[in-house]
C-alpha positions in Angstrom: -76.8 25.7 12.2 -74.5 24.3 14.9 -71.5 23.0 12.6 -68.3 23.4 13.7 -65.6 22.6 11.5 -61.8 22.3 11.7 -59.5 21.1 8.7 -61.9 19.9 5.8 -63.6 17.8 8.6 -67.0 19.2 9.8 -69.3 18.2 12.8 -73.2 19.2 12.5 -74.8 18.9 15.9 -78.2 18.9 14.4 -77.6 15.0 13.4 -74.8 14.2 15.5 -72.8 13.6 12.5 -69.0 14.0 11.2 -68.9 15.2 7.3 -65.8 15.1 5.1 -65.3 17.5 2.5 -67.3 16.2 -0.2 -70.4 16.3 2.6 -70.0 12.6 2.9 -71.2 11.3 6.3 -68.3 9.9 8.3 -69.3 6.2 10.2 -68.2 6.5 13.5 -68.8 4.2 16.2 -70.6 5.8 19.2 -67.1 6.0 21.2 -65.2 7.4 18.4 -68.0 9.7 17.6 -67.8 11.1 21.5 -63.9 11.6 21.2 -64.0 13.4 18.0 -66.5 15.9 19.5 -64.1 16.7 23.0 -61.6 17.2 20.3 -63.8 19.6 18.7 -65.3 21.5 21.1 -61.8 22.1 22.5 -60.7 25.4 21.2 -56.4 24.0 21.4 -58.0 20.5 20.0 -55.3 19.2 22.7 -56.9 16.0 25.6 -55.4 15.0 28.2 -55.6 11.2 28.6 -57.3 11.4 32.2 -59.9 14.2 30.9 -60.5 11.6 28.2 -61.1 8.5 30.2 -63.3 10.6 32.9 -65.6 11.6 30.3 -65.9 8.5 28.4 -65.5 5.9 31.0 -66.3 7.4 34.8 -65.3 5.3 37.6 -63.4 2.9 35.4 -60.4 2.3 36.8 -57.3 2.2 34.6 -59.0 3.4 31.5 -55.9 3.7 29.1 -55.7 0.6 27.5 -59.4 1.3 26.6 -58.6 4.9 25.5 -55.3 3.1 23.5 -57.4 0.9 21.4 -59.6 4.0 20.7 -57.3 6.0 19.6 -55.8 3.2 17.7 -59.0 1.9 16.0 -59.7 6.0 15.0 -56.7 7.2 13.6 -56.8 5.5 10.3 -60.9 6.6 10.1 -59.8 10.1 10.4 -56.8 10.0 8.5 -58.1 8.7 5.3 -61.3 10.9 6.0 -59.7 14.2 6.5 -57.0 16.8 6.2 -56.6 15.8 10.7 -54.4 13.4 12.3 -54.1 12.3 16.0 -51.1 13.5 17.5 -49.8 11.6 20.4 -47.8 13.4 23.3 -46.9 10.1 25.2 -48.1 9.3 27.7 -50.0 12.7 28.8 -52.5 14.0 26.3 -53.6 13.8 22.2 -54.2 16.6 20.0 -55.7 16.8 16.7 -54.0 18.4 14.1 -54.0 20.0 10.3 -51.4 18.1 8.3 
């Protein structure tokens, strides 16, 4: 039924929606929703920081504080949501892991 799942987080693309292990629906705003799903539909789960900001902001110039403050504002979501943390590989890319 279109649900992908990696660590005890799932994503069901029936309803758009992020489910932790218990089933319970994962608020996400439409931003962090998007990221969440590059990093899913990745098979290495691993961003670079210009594929990022190309697919969420095109034509912005200089994107990264935007893509910081995302990343910043979604890790602790995650984290206390999931098994998954957002790794950082500075400067370059992110990858979401298993912990």
């Amino acid at each position: 039924l279109g649900i992908v799942s990696f660590g005890n987080l799932s994503l069901c693309a029936s309803d758009n929606c992020f489910y932790d292990e218990h089933h319970q629906r994962i608020r996400l705003t439409p931003l962090q929703y998007s990221l969440m799903e590059m990093f899913f539909q990745s098979s290495s789960h691993l961003l670079s920081k210009s594929e990022i900001c190309e697919t969420l902001w095109p034509g912005k110039d200089n994107a990264e504080e935007t893509l910081y403050t995302l990343i910043r504002r979604l890790k602790p979501v995650i984290e206390s949501n999931s098994n998954l943390y957002i790794k950082t590989d500075r400067g370059r890319a992110y990858r979401l892991v298993q912990q």
